[in-house]
C-alpha positions as CSV (number, residue, x, y, z in Angstrom):
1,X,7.8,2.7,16.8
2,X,9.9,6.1,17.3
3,X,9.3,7.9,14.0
4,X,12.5,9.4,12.7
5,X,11.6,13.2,11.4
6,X,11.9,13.7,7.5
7,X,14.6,16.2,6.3
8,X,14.4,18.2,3.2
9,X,17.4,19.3,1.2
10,X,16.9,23.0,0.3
11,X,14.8,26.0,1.5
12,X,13.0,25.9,-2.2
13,X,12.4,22.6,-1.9
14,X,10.6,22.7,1.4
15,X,8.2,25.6,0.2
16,X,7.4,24.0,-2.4
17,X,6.4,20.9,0.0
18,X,4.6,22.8,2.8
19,X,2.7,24.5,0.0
20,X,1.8,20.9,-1.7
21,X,0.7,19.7,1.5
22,X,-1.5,22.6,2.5
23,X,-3.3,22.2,-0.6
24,X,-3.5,18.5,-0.5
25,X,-4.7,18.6,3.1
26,X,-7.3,21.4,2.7
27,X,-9.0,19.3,-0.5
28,X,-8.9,16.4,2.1
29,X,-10.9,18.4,4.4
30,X,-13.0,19.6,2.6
31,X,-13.9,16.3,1.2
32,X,-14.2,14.9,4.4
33,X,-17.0,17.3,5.2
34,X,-18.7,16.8,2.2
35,X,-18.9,12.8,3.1
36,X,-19.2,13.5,6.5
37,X,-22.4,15.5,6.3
38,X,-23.7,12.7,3.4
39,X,-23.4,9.7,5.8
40,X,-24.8,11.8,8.7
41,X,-28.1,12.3,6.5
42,X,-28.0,8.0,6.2
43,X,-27.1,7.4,10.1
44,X,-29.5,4.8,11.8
45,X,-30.4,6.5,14.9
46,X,-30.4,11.0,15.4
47,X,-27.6,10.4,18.2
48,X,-25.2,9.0,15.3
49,X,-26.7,11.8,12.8
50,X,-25.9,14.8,15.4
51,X,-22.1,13.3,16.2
52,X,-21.4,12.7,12.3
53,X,-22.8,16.5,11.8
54,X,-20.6,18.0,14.3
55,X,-18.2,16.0,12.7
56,X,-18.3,17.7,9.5
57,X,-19.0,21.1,10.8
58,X,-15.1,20.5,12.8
59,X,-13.5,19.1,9.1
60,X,-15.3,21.8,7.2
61,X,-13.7,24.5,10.1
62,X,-10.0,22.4,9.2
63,X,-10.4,23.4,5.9
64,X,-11.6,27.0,6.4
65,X,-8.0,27.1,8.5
66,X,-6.1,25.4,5.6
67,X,-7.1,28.0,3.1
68,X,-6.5,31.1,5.2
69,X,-2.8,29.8,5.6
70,X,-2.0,29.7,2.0
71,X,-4.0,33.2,1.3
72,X,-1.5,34.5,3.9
73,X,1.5,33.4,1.9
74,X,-0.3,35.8,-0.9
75,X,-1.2,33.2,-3.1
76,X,-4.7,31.9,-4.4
77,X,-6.2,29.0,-2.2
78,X,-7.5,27.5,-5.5
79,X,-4.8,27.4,-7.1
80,X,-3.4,25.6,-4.5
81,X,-6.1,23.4,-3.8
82,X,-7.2,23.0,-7.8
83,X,-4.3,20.1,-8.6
84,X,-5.1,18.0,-5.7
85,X,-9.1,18.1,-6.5
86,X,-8.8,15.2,-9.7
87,X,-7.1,12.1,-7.8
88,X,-9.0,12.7,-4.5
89,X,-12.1,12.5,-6.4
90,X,-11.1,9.8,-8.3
91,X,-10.0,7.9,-5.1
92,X,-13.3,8.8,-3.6
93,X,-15.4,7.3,-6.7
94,X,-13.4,4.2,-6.6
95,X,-14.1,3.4,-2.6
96,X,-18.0,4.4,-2.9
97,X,-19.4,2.4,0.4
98,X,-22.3,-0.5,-0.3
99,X,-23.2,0.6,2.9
100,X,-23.6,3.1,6.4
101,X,-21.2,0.9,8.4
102,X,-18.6,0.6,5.1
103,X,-18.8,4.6,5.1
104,X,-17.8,4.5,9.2
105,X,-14.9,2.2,8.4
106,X,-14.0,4.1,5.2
107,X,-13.8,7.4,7.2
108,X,-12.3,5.1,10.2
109,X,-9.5,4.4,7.9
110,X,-8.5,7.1,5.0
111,X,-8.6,9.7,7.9
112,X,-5.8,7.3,9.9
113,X,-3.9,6.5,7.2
114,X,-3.8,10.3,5.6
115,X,-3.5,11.8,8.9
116,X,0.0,9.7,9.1
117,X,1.0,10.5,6.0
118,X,0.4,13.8,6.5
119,X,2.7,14.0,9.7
120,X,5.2,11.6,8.2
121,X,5.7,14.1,5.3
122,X,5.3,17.3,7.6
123,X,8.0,16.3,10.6
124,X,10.7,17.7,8.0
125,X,9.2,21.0,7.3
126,X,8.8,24.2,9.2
127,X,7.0,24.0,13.1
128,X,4.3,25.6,10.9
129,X,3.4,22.9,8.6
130,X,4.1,20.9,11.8
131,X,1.8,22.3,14.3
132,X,-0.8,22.9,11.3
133,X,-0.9,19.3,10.3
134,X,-1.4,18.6,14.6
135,X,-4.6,21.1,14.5
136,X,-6.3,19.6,11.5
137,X,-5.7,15.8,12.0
138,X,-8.4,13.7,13.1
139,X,-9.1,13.9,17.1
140,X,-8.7,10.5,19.4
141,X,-11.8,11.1,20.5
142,X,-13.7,11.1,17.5
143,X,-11.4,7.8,16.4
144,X,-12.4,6.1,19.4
145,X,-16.5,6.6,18.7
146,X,-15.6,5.5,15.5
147,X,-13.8,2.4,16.6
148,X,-16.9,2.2,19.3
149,X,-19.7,2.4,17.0
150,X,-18.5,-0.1,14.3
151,X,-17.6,-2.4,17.5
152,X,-21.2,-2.0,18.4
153,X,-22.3,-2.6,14.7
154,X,-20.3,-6.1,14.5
155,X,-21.4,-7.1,18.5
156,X,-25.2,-7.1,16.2
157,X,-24.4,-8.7,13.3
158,X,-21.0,-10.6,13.8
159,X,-21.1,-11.4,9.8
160,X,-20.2,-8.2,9.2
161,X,-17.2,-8.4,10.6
162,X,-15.7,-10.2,7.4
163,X,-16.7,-8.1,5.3
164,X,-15.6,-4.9,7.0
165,X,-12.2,-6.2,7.7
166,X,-11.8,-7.1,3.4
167,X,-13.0,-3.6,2.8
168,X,-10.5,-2.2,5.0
169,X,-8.2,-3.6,2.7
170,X,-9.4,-2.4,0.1
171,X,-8.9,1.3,1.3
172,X,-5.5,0.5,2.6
173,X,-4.7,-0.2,-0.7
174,X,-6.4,2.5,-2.5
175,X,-4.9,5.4,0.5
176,X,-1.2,3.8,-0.1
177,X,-1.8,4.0,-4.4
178,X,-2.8,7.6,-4.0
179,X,-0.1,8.6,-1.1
180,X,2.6,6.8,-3.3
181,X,1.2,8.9,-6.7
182,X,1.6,12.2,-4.9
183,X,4.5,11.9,-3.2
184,X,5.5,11.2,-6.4
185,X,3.7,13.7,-8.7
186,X,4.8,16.5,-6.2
187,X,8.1,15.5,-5.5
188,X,8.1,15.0,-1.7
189,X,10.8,12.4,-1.7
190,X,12.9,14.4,-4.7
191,X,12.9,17.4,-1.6
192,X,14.4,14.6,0.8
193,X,18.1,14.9,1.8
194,X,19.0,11.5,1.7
195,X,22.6,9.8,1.8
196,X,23.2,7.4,-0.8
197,X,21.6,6.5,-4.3
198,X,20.0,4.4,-2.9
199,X,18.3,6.8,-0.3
200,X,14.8,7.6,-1.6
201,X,13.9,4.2,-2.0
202,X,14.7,3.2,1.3
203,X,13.3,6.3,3.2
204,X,9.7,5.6,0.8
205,X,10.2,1.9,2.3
206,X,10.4,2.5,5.7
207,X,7.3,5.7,5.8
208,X,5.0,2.9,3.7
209,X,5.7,0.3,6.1
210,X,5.5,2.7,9.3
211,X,1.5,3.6,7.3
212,X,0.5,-0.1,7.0
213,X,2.2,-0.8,10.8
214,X,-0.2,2.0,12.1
215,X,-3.2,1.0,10.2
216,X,-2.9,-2.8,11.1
217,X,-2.6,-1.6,14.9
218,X,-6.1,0.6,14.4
219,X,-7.7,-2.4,13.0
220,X,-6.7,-4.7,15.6
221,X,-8.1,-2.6,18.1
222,X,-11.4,-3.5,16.1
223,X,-10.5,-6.8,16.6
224,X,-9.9,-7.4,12.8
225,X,-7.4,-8.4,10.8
226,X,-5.7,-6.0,8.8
């Protein structure tokens, strides 16, 4: 699917965006390394412990990058960072894994789904925001050990396969909740330009439906349903 950029109405409007985003992404990272380094400790075999470290060690550099581009606009990182920090966590306590392989997929698909929303939100703002939301989203490579090491993991045990595929539902639904309440909360479709009254809703219908379109292609290529 071609994705069709995001425009914002006003100049205030957009910084107040870009500077939403930066704090929302840099929690994200910083999160991710926090898990990241958690499940590495809990890996099965040192090979899966060293590539979820350097794992981490990359995320906790993202965020590290985050937070020096808001300290250059002159403001407070925290500040920036502090408003994001509730509903992440409470996202995060709601999705605790059962399991190693429930972590892989969890990571396999909050990062896809946020990294999309991230762009989705960030292809009407400033190159920037643009090229900063390119340098801190997840890389292929490490989506394709992901996608290779839970393919291993159900090749073992085939049973898990249903029961990795229901909790990837699960997250799809708690990632879309959470993306919906702050695009909300921080007004990213109020800093739209839309045509119509009718505009908002229909630009939040087609960027939902482009998330779930991307998510079921990444779990097909896990040969699960999404």
């Amino acid at each position: 699917m071609t994705k069709t950029p995001l425009t914002y109405g006003s100049t205030a409007a957009a910084d107040d965006a870009e500077l939403a985003l930066m704090g929302l992404i840099a929690y994200q990272e910083l999160t991710a390394f926090e898990h990241l380094s958690s499940d590495a400790r809990l890996s099965p075999t040192l090979v899966d412990r060293e590539t979820l470290g350097r794992f981490a060690v990359k995320e906790f550099e993202h965020f590290e990058m985050v937070r020096e581009r808001i300290a250059e606009r002159g403001l407070d990182p925290q500040e920036v960072i502090e408003p994001f920090m509730a509903s992440l966590d409470e996202m995060h306590r709601r999705t605790k894994p059962g399991d190693w392989y429930e972590s892989l997929t969890k990571v396999y698909v909050i990062d896809g789904v946020a990294a999309d929303f991230y762009a989705l939100i960030a292809s009407g703002l400033e190159p920037e925001v643009r090229t900063l939301v390119h340098e801190v989203k997840t890389s292929q490579a490490n989506t394709e050990w992901l996608r290779e090491r839970l393919q291993l993991a159900i090749t073992d045990r085939p049973e898990r396969a249903s029961r990795l595929a229901l909790w990837g539902r699960r997250l799809l639904g708690e990632a879309l909740t959470q993306a919906r309440e702050i695009g909300e909360k921080y007004d990213y479709w109020g800093a739209l330009q839309l045509e119509g009254p009718d505009g908002r809703g229909q630009e939040m219908t087609r960027l939902f439906a482009q998330l779930v379109e991307n998510h079921s292609r990444r779990m097909r290529q896990l040969g699960m349903t999404a």
